[in-house]
NUMIPA-801224 format. One line per 3 residues: for each residue x, y, z of C-alpha. Coordinates in steps of 0.5 Angstrom, whole numbers, always signed. Example, Ala and Ser with C-alpha at 12.3 -4.5 7.8 and 13.67 -1.06 7.14 Angstrom:
2
+25/-9/+16; +27/-2/+14
This chain:
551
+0/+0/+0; +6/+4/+2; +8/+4/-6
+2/+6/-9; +0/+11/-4; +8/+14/-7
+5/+13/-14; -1/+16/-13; +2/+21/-10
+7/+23/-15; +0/+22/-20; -3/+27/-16
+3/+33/-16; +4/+32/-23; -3/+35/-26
-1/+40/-20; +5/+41/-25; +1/+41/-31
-4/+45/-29; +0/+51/-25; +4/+50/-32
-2/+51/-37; -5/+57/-32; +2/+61/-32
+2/+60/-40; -1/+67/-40; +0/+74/-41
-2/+75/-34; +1/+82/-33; -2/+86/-38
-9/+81/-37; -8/+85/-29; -7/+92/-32
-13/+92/-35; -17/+95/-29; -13/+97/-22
-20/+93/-19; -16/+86/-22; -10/+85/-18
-10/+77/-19; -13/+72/-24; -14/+65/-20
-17/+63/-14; -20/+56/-14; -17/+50/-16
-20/+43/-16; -17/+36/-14; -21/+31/-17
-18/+22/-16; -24/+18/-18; -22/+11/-19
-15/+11/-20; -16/+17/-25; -13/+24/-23
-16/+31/-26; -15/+38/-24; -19/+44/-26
-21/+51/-25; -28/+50/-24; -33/+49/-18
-38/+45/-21; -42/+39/-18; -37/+33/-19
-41/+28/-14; -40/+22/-16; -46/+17/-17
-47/+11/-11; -47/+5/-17; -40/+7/-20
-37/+5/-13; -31/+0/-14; -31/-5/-8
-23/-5/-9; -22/+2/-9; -15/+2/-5
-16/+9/-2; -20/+9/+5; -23/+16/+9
-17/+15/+14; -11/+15/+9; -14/+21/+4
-16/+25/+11; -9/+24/+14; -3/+23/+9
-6/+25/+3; -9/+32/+3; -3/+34/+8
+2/+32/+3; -3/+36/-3; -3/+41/+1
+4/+42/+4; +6/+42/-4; +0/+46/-7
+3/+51/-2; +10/+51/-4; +7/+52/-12
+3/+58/-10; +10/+62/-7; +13/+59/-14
+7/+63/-17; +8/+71/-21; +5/+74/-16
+0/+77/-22; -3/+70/-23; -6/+68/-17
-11/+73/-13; -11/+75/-7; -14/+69/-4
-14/+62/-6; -17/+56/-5; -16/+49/-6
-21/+44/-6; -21/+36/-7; -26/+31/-9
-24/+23/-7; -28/+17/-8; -25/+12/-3
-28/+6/+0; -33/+8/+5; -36/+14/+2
-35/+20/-3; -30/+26/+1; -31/+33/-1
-25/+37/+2; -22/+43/+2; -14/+42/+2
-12/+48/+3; -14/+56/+3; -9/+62/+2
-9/+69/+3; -4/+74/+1; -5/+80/+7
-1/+84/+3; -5/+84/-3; -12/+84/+1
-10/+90/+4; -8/+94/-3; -14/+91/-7
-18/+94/-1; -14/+101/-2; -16/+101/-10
-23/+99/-9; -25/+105/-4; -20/+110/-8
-25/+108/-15; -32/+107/-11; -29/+115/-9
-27/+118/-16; -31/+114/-20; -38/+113/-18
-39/+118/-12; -35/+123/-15; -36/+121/-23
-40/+124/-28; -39/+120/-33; -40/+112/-35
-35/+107/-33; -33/+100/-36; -36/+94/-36
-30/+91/-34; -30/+95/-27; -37/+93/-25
-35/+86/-26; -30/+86/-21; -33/+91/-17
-39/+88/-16; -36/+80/-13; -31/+85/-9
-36/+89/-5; -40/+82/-4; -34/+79/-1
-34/+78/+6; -26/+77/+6; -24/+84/+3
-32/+87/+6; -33/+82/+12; -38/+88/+15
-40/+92/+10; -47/+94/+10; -52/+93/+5
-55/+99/+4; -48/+101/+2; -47/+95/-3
-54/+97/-6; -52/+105/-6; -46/+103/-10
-50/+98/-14; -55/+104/-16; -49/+109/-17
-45/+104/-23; -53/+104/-26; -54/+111/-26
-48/+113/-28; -49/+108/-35; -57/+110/-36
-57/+110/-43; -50/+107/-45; -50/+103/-50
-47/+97/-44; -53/+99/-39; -54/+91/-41
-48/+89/-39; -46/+94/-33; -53/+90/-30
-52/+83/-32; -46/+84/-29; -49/+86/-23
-55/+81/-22; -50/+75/-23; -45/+78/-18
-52/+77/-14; -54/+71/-15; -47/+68/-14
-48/+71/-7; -55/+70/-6; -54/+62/-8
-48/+61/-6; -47/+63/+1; -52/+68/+4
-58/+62/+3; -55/+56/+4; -54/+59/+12
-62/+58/+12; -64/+53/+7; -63/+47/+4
-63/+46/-3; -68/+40/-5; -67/+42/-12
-61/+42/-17; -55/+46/-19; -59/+49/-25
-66/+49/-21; -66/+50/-15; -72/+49/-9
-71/+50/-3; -73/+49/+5; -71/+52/+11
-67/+49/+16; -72/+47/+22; -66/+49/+27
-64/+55/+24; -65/+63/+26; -64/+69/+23
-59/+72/+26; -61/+80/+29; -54/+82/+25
-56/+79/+18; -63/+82/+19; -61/+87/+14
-58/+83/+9; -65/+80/+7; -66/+87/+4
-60/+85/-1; -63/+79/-2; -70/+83/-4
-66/+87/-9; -62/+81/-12; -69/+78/-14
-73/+86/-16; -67/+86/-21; -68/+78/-23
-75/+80/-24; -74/+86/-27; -69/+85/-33
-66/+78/-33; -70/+73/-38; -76/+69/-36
-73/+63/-35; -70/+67/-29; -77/+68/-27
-77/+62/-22; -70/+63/-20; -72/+71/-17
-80/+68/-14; -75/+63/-11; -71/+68/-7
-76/+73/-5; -81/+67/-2; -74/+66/+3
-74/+73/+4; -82/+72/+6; -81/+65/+10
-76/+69/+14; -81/+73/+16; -80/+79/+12
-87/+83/+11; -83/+87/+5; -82/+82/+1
-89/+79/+2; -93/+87/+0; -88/+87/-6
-91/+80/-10; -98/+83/-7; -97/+91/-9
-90/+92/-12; -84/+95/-9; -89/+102/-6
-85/+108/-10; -91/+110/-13; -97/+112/-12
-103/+108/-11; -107/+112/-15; -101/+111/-21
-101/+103/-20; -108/+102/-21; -114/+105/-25
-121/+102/-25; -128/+104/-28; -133/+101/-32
-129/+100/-38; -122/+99/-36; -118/+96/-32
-111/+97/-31; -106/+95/-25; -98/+95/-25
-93/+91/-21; -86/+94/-22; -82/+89/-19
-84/+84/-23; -84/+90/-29; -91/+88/-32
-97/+92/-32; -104/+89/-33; -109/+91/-38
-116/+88/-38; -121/+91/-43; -128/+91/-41
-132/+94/-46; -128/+93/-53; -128/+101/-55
-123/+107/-57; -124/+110/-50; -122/+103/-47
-116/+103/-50; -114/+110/-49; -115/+110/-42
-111/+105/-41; -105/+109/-46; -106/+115/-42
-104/+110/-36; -99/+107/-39; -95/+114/-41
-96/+117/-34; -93/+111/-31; -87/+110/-35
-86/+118/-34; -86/+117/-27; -80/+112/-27
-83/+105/-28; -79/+101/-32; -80/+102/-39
-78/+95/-40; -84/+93/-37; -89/+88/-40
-97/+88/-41; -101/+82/-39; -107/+83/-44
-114/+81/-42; -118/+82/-49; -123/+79/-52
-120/+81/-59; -113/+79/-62; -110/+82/-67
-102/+82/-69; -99/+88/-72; -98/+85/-80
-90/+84/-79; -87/+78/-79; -82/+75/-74
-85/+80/-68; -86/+76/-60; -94/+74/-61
-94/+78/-54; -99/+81/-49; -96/+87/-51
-96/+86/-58; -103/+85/-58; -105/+91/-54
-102/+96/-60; -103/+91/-65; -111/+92/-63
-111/+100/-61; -108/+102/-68; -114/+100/-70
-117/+106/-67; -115/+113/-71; -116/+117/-66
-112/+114/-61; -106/+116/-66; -103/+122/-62
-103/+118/-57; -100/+112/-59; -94/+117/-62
-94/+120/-54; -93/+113/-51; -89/+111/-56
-83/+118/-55; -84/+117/-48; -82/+109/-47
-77/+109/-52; -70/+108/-48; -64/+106/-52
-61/+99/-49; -68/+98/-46; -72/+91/-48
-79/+89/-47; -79/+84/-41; -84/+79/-46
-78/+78/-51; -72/+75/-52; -67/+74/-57
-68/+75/-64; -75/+78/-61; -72/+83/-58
-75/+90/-59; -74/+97/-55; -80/+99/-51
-86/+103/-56; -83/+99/-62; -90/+96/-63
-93/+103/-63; -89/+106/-68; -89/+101/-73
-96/+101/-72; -97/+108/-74; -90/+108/-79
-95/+102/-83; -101/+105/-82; -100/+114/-83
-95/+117/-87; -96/+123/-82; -91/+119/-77
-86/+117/-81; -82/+123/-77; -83/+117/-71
-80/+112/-75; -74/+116/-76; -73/+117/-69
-74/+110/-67; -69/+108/-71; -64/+113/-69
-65/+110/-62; -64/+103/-64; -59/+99/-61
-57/+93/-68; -52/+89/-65; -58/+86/-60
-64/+87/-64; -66/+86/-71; -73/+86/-71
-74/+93/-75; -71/+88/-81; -79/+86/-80
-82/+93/-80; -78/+95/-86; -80/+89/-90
-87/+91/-89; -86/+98/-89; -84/+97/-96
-89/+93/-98; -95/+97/-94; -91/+104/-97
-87/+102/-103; -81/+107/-106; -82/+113/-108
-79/+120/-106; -84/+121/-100; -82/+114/-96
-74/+114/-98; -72/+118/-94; -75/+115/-88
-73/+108/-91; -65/+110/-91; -66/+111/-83
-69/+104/-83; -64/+100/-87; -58/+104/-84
-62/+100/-78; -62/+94/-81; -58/+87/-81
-54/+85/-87; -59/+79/-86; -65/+82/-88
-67/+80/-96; -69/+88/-99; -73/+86/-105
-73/+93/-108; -68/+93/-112; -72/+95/-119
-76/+100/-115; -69/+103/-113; -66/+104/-120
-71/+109/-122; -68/+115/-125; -73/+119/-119
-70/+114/-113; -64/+113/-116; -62/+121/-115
-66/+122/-108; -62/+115/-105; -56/+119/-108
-58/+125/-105; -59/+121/-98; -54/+119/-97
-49/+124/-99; -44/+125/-93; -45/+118/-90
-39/+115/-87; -37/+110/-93; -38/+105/-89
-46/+106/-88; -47/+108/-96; -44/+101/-97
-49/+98/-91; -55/+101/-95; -51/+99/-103
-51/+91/-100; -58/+91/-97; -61/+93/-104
-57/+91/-110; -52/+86/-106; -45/+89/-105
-42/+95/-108; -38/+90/-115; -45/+88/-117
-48/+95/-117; -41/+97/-121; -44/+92/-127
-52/+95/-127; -48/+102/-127; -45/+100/-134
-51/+99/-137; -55/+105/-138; -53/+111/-140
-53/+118/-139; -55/+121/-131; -57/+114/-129
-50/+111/-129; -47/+118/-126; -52/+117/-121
-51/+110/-120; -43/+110/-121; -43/+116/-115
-47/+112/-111; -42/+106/-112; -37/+112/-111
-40/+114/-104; -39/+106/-102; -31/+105/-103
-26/+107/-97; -23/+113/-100
């Protein structure tokens, strides 16, 4: 046994070798320098023996180990791993880590280790480090940025801050003692700072997974017991466990986590936030209890409610969702509920919020590829009233918010708020072609590609011709190259042709050659249709191939 607890041994300091090997063939000195907030890259590391097998990684996943695989002759016992293994492990891992650039590893440093033996499964941690130099510098940086940057900051920060910042102020060994009203502030501070940013998205998820990560992997498992699975998660409290009077507040953290969960993560999250605030509740938190029932108590209760004898109109902002029910199926009824609508967003009701629809009529706006939504339903059905026009066009100016997406659509669905009033009116009335254009100003193409739909169905509703061009080159400089233009014939007019030029004189070239791809398939193949006419078409034609080319 001797022998084979050497050679295993040996086995098990290799992948130690290897893996301090492969994590310091990095340029790990200038990854660091990218922020004052990262002053190391690793702080995790797992041993994992199964079967005579040894492996490491730098992920903390759920490695446990099935009850059927057990081999009967697993030479390893409890007693062996516990007294001769994991101090030799960690004595060696010790001496690796002194070895160590001192930008590689973090501040602190765990080492765990998951063994089959004979007996049962062992998941232990061989050893934990601290660097107390570096805790202390990491520390001093953090309060030098939250001062500089966020408390006395007007401007929008980076991304790659808010992702260290958020997991460092909810670290108990930089912050053991920090208040959460102080983590919440800085949280709201980082939002406020990049309100209408085009990263506003990723400052926010970042925040809400630094959260999470806190709430599922330290705060909640004091309280609860997990009976569910890594990925969906149910928990029961402890029957003999009290929340502590110093952790009272702590709650309140866990309420925001999931207000933000709620507000702005995607539906399959949805579960994961109830999840959070129905601990909350079981832990006695009466906020918690009125903010599923009536929402978070910011607004008014006279703004989050309205009813009458043709509608009825209700709105939670925790979960962002406002609920409409239609009772008589007229004008009047819907123009009710938009004025409801606009003054609530003007208030500060998330914009992003998504509308429950109880109607007995449903229509969709005639646009492909848009989410068959409560939300669609409702815009979809008042602009069949001409008369709720300007009222559409006042709600649409107000919930329009750049990197903002309905709460009811995801992915390739995606679409900023009043996106389904504006293409109802811009389908509907030329007189609100002007709102169009300021949509599409506003709409952020890397994330969203549904107003390829609306332009397709404009073209088809409107035509070409010198009243729609205009408002459709701020559409097409919207658009993805995926979307199929047919309107290639219709462009080479001599009339279109010339007032496409005149459109786009003064473009970037970049955006000439976007709009030149969408209608004729690249700027060579208009090259080649520009040969063969004569006289002011081909010069307009060639111009505008032109204007398409870096100069």
């Amino acid at each position: 046994m001797d022998q084979t607890l050497e050679t295993l041994l040996n086995e098990m300091k290799q992948e130690i070798d290897q893996w301090m090997a492969f994590i310091s063939d990095k340029n790990a000195e200038n990854i660091v320098k990218r922020t004052s907030l990262q002053i190391g890259i690793h702080d995790y590391a797992l041993l994992e023996y199964d079967k005579g097998r040894v492996s490491m990684t730098d992920d903390d996943l759920d490695l446990s180990m099935p009850e059927d695989r057990r081999t009967p002759g697993e030479p390893l016992t409890e007693e062996l791993v516990r007294e001769h293994i994991v101090p030799e492990l960690s004595s060696y891992m010790q001496r690796k880590l002194d070895e160590m650039p001192n930008s590689i590893i973090d501040y602190q440093f765990t080492f765990n280790g998951k063994f089959r033996v004979r007996e049962c499964d062992l998941n232990l941690c061989i050893l934990t480090y601290a660097d107390e130099t570096k805790k202390k510098q990491l520390q001093e940086r953090i309060s030098i940025y939250i001062a500089n940057k966020l408390e006395k900051g007007t401007y929008p920060t980076k991304p790659l801050e808010t992702f260290f910042l958020s997991r460092h102020i909810l670290d108990e060994g930089l912050f053991p003692d920090a208040d959460p009203d102080w983590i919440i502030g800085v949280y709201e501070r980082v939002l406020q700072l990049n309100k209408g940013n085009q990263h506003l998205a990723e400052h926010r998820s970042y925040l809400i997974a630094a959260l999470r990560n806190w709430a599922e992997q330290r705060w909640l498992p004091r309280y609860f017991d997990n009976i569910g699975t890594q990925w969906q998660r149910e928990y029961i409290k402890k029957s003999d466990i009290h929340l502590d009077h110093t952790e009272q507040s702590s709650i309140e953290l866990l309420i925001y986590a999931a207000i933000l969960i709620l507000k702005y993560e995607p539906s399959y999250s949805r579960s994961t936030g109830l999840a959070m605030l129905n601990c909350a509740k079981e832990l006695g938190s009466e906020r918690a209890k009125r903010l599923t029932m009536e929402g978070s108590g910011t607004f008014a209760k006279e703004d989050v409610c309205l009813r009458d004898e043709m509608v009825e109109c209700t709105a939670n902002d925790v979960f962002a969702e406002v609920s409409i029910a239609i009772k008589e199926e007229t004008g009047e009824s819907y123009a009710r509920a938009l004025r409801f609508l606009t003054h609530l967003l003007s208030l500060g009701f998330p914009k992003s919020c998504q509308i429950k629809l109880k109607s007995s009529v449903k229509q969709w706006l005639p646009i492909k590829g848009l989410a068959k939504s409560g939300t669609h339903r409702f815009f979809a059905n008042a602009v069949e009233y001409p008369d709720l026009y300007p009222l559409m066009e006042e709600y649409a100016k107000t919930a329009m918010e750049p990197f903002e997406w309905y709460a009811d659509t995801e992915g390739e669905k995606n679409c900023m708020p009043g996106s389904y009033a504006v293409f109802g009116l811009g389908l509907k009335d030329k007189t609100y072609f002007p709102l169009v254009e300021e949509y599409m100003g506003k709409v952020d193409d890397e994330h969203q590609s549904v107003q390829n739909h609306f332009t397709l169905a404009f073209t088809e509703r409107h035509g070409v011709s010198a009243e729609t061009i205009p408002t459709l080159v701020k559409c097409m400089l919207h658009c993805t190259d995926s979307m199929k233009l047919k309107i290639q014939s219709d462009m080479e007019t001599d009339v279109n042709v010339k007032l496409l030029l005149g459109q786009v004189r003064g473009l970037p070239y970049y955006q000439v050659e976007h709009i030149v791809y969408l209608v004729w398939g690249g700027t060579d193949k208009l090259k080649k249709i520009a040969n063969k006419p004569e006289g002011e078409r081909a010069q307009w034609l060639n111009e505008l191939a032109e204007a398409a080319c870096r100069k």
